[in-house]
C-alpha positions as CSV (number, residue, x, y, z in Angstrom):
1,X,50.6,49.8,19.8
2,X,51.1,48.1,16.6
3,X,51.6,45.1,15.2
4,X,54.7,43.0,14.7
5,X,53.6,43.1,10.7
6,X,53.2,46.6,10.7
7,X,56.3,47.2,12.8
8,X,58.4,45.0,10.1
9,X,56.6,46.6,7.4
10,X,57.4,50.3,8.3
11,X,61.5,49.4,9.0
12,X,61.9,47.5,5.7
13,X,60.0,50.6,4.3
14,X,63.0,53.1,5.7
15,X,65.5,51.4,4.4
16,X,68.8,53.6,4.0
17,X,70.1,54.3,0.4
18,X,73.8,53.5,0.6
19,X,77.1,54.9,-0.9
20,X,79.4,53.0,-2.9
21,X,83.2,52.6,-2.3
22,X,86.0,50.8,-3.3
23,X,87.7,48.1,-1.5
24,X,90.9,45.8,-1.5
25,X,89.9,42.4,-2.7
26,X,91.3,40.9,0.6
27,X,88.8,43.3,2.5
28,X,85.4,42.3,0.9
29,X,84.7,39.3,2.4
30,X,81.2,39.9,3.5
31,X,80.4,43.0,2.0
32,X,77.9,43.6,-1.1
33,X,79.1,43.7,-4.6
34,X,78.3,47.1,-6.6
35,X,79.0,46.6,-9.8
36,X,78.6,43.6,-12.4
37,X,82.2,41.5,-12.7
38,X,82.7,40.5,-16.2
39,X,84.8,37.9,-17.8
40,X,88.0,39.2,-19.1
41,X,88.5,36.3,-21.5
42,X,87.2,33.0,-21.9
43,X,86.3,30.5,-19.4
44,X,88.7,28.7,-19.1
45,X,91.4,31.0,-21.7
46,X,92.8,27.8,-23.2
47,X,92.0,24.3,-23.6
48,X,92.9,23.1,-20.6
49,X,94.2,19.3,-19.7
50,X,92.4,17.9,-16.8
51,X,94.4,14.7,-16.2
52,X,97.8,13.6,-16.3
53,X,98.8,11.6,-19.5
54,X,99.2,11.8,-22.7
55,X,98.2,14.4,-25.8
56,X,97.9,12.5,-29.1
57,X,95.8,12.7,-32.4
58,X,92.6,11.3,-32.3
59,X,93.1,10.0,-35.9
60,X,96.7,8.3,-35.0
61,X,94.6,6.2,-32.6
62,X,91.9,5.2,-34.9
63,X,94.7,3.9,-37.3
64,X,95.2,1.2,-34.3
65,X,98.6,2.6,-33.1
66,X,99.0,2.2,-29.2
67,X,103.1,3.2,-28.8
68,X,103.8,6.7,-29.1
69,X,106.9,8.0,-28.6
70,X,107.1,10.8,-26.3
71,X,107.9,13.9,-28.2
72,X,107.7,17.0,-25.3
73,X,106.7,17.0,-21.5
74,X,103.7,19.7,-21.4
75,X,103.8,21.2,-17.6
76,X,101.0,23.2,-16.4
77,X,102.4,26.8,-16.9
78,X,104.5,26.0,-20.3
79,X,104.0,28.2,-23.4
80,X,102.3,26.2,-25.9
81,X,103.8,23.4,-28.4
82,X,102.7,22.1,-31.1
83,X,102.7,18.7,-32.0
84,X,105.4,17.8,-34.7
85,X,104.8,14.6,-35.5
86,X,101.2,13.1,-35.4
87,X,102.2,9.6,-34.6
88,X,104.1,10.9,-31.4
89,X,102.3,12.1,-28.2
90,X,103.1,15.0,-25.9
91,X,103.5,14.0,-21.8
92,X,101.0,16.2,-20.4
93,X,100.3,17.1,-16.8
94,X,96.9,18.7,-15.2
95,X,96.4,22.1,-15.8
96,X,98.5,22.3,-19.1
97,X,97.5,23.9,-22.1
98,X,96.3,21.6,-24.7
99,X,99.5,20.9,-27.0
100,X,98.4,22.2,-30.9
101,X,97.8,19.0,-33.0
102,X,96.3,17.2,-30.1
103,X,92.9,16.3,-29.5
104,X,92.9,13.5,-27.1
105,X,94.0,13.1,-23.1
106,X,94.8,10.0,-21.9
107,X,94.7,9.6,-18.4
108,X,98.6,8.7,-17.1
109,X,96.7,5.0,-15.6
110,X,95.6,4.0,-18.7
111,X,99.3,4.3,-20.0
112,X,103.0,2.6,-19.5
113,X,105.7,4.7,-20.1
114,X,109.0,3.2,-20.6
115,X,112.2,4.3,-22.3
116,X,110.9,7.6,-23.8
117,X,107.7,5.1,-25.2
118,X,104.1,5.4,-23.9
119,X,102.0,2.5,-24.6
120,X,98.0,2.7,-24.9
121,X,96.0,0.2,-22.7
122,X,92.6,0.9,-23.5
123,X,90.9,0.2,-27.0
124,X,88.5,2.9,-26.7
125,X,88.8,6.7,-26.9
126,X,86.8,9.8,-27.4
127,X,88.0,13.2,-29.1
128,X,88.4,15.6,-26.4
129,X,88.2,13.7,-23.6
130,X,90.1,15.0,-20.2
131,X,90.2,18.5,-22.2
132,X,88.6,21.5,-20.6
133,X,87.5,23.3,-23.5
134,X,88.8,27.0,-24.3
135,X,85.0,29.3,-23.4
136,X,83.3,26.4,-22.6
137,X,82.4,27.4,-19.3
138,X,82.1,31.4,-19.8
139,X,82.5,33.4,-23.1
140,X,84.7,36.6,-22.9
141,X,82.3,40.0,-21.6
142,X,79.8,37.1,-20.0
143,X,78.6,39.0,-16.7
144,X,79.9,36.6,-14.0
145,X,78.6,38.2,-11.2
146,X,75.9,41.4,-10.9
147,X,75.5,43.9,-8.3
148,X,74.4,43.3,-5.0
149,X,76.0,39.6,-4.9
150,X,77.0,38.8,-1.2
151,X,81.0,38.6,-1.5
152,X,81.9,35.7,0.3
153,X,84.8,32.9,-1.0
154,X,84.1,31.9,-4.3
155,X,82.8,35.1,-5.2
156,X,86.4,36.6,-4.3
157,X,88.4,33.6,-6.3
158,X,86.1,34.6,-9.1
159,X,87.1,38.1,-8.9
160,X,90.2,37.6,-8.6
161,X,90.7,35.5,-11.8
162,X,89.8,37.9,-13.6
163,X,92.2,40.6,-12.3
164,X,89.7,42.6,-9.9
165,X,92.0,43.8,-7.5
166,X,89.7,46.6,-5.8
167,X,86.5,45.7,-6.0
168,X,83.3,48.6,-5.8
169,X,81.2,47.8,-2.5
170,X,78.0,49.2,-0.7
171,X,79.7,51.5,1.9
172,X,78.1,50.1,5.3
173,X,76.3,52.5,7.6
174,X,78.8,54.6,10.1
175,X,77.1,52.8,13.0
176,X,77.1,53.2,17.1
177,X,75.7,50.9,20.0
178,X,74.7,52.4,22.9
179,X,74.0,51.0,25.9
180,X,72.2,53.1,29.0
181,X,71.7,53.1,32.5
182,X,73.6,53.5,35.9
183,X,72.8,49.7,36.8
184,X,75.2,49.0,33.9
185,X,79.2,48.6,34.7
186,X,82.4,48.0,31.8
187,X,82.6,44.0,31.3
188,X,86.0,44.7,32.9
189,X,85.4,45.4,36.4
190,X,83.5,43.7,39.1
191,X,79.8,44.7,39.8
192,X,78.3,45.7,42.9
193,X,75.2,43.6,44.3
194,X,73.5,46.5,42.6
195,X,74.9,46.5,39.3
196,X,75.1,44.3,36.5
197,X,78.2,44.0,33.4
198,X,77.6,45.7,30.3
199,X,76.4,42.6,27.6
200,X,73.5,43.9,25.0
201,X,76.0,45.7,23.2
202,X,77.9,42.7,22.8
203,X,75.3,40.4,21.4
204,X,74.3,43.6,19.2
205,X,77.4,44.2,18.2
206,X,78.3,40.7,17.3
207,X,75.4,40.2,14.5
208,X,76.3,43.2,13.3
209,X,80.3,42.4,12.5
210,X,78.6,39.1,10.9
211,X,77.4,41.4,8.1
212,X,80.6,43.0,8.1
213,X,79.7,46.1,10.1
214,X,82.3,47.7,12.7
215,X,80.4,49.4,15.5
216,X,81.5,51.2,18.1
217,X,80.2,51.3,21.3
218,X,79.7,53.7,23.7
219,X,77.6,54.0,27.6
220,X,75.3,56.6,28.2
221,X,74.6,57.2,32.4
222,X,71.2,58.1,33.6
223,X,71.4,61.6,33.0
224,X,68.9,63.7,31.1
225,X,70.8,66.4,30.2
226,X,74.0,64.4,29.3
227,X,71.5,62.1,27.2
228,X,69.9,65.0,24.9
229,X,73.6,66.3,24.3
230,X,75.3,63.0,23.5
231,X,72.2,61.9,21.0
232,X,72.4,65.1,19.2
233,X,75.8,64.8,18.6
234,X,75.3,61.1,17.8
235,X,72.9,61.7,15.3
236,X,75.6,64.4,13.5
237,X,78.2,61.5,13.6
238,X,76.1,58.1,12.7
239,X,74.0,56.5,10.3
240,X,73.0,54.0,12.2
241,X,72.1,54.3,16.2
242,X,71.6,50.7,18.1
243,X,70.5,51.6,21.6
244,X,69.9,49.5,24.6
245,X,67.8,50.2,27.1
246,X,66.2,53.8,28.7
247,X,63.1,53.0,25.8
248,X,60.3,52.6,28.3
249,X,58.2,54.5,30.5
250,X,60.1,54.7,33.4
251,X,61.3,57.9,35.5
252,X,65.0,57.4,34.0
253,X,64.0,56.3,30.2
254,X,65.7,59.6,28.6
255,X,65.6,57.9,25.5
256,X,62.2,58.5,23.6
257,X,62.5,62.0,24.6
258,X,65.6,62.9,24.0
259,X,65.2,61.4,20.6
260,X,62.4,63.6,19.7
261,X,63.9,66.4,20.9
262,X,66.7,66.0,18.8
263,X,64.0,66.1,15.4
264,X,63.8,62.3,15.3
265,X,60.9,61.1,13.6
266,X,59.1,58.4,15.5
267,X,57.4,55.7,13.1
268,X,56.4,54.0,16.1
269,X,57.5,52.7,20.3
270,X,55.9,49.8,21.4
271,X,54.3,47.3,19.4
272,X,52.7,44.4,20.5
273,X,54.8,41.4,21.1
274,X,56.5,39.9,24.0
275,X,59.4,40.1,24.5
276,X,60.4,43.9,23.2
277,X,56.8,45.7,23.5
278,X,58.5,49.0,24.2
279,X,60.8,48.8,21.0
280,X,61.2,52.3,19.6
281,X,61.6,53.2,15.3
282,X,62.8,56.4,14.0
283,X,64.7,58.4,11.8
284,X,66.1,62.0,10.3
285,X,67.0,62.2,6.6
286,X,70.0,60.9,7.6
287,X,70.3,58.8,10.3
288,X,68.2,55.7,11.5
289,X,67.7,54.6,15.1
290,X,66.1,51.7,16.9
291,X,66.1,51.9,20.4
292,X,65.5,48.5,22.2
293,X,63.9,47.5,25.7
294,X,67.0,46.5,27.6
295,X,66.3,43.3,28.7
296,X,68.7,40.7,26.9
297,X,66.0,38.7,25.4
298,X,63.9,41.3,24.1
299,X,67.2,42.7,22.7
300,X,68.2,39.7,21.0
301,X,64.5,39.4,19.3
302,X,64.2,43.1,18.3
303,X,67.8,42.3,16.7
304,X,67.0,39.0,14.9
305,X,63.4,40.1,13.8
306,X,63.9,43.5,12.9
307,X,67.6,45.3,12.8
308,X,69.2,42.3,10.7
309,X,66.2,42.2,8.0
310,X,66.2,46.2,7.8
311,X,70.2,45.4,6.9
312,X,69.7,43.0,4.5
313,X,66.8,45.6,3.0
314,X,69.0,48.7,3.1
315,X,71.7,46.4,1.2
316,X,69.5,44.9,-1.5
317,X,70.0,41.1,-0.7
318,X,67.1,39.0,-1.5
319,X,65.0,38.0,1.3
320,X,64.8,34.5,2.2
321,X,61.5,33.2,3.4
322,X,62.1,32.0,7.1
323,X,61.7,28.6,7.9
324,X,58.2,26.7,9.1
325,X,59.4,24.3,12.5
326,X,57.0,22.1,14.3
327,X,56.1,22.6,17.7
328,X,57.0,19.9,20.2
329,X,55.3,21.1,23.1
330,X,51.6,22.9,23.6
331,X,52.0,26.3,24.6
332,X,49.2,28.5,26.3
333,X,49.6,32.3,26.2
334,X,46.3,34.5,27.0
335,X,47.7,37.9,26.8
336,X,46.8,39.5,23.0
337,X,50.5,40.0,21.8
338,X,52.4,38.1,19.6
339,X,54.8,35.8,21.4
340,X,58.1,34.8,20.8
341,X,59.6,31.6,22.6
342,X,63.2,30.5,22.4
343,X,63.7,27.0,21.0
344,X,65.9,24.3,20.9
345,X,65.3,22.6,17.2
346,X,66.3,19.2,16.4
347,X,65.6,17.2,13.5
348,X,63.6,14.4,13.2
349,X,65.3,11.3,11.9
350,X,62.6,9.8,10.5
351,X,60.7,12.6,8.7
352,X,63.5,15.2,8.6
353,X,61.0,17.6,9.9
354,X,62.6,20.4,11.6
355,X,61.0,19.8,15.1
356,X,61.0,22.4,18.4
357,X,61.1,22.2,21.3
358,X,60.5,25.1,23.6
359,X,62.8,26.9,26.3
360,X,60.5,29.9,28.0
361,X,62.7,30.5,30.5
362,X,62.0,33.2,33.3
363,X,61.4,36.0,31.3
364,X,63.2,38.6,29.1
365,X,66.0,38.8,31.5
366,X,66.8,35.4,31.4
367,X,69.7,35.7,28.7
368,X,71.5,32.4,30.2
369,X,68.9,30.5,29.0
370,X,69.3,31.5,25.3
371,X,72.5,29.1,25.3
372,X,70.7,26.2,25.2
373,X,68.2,27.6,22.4
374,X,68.6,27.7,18.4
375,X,66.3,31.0,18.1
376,X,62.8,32.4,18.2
377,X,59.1,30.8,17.1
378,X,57.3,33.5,16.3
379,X,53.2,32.7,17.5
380,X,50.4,34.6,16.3
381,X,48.2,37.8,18.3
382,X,45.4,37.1,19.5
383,X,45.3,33.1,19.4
384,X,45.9,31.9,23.2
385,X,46.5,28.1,22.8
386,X,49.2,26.5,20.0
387,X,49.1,22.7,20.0
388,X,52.1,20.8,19.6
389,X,52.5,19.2,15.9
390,X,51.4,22.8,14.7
391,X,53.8,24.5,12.6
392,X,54.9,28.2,13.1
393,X,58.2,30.5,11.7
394,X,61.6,30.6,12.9
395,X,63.8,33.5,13.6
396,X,67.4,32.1,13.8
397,X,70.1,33.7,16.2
398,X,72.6,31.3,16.2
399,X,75.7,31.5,14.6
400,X,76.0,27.9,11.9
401,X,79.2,26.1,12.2
């Protein structure tokens, strides 16, 4: 066996190199950005008024006048005036372009307004003020946004205000889950006392559509013929292989044989951690597979500790170091693996410590009690006892709100 650092050290190593492609703005949410987005002109392309009110000279004002006859109403969307008379004003509303001969906003409550007059209530003004100066947030050919940006929201608005209506992605990996064994039935119909409902490929394929992946899914039975052919033929048709289950030793686990068979290279099966020892790494020039112990919670663990950083790697997004939480709860452990524990984190109202507080459950089968937990704290090989008030990394599986 290996470690869990070597193990996470040989995936982000075989990493895949991806394709670019282009995409409707309205379908990149979540996808990564291949190319550098540049200003097409000025940010913002005109002086721009940022309150309602009044446009007047800045000079007019420091004569002492205060009643300016309104001259033009300046809507947002109008095509530009020019002041005519400099001891006028201009009504202008938010989002207006700056009148010409104007260098002052007034804000409409600092104002009266009657019978065509506006009337100054303040003694005090600035030039410029409540004017959103033309460039003053991005000159024209400034690089608003370089490759291998996650697209979300503002990213999009940004794009799209400067007329990027396609935009050049990273193509995601052609990917299947596959799920195995005859114990396994469709989540649609009911199970005998023998059987259980299909539910790793759910979880797997959830995390997956988070980064904007659309797997399929498909079941394999426990049959070794059927098992050779339909990985072959997988491995013509994917980039990415997800399977569950049929990774161990057992007198039905097809899977690391039939994989090698098919001129998968094995970088390693089994390291040592609990859950997920018998997790299995490989790869063609073409395709990579990891094929996961089927129990639920060493599925979900191999997921949120390997698969998702080997996605993020594969699509150039910078790695964010994972979060230190304190242990609530003494923990003894005297096998020599390195053991993950479900949690349930709170924060401490006091120190605003990220606290946890541990949820072992019954073992790796014991999905149901992952509800109650935030994720995994990951505690070091070969140490057998970890105090509570120690400190240790946390692998997140929760979706935020």
């Amino acid at each position: 066996m290996i470690t869990v650092t070597e193990a996470y050290q040989l995936v982000l190593a075989n990493k895949l190199s991806l394709k670019s492609t282009d995409v409707p703005l309205t379908e990149a949410l979540g996808k990564v950005l291949d190319e550098n987005i540049l200003a097409d002109r000025p940010f913002p392309p005109f002086n721009r008024v940022t309150m309602d009110g009044i446009a007047i000279r800045f000079n007019t004002f420091s004569t002492g006048t205060r009643d300016f006859p309104i001259e033009k109403v300046q809507a947002a969307g109008d095509e530009p005036y020019r002041l005519l008379n400099e001891r006028h004003c201009v009504e202008v509303m938010t989002g207006a372009i700056l009148p010409e001969n104007t260098d002052v906003v007034i804000r409409v409550e600092d104002i009266t307004i009657s019978e065509g007059m506006a009337s100054v209530n303040i003694q005090q003004v600035e030039p410029f003020q409540n004017i959103h100066l033309c460039g003053s947030d991005k000159a024209a050919g400034t690089v608003l946004m370089k490759k291998g940006v996650l697209l979300g929201p503002v990213e999009l608005s940004v794009a799209a205000s400067v007329g990027k209506s396609t935009l050049k992605v990273l193509q995601y990996p052609k990917t299947v889950i596959v799920s195995t064994g005859d114990e396994l039935v469709p989540v649609s119909e009911i199970p005998a006392s023998h059987q259980i409902r299909i539910s790793n490929s759910y979880a797997i394929f959830s995390f997956l559509k988070k980064w904007g992946i659309a797997a399929e899914m498909i079941h394999l039975p426990d049959n070794e013929e059927y098992v050779q052919y339909k990985i072959k033929e997988l491995l013509d048709n994917y980039e990415l292989i997800v399977l569950s289950g049929g990774v161990s030793a057992g007198k039905f686990d097809y899977i690391p044989k039939a994989l090698k068979e098919a001129g998968i290279q094995s970088f390693f099966h089994k390291v040592s951690q609990r859950p997920g020892k018998p997790f299995f790494f490989g790869s063609n020039e073409k395709t990579r597979v990891f094929a996961l112990p089927g129990n639920p919670v060493s599925t979900l663990l191999c997921v949120t500790r390997y698969l998702i950083p080997w996605l993020k790697e594969s699509l150039g997004l910078t790695h964010t170091t994972q979060p230190k939480v304190k242990l609530l709860k003494t923990i003894v452990f005297n096998a020599p693996l390195t053991f993950f524990v479900p949690v349930k984190l709170t924060t401490n109202p006091e120190t605003h410590i990220l606290e946890a507080y541990p949820l072992p459950g019954n073992g790796s089968g014991d999905f149901a009690n992952l509800l109650d937990a935030d994720g995994f704290i990951e505690l070091p090989q070969n140490e057998t006892e970890f105090q509570a008030g120690q400190f240790f990394t946390f692998w997140p599986f929760k979706l935020q709100n």
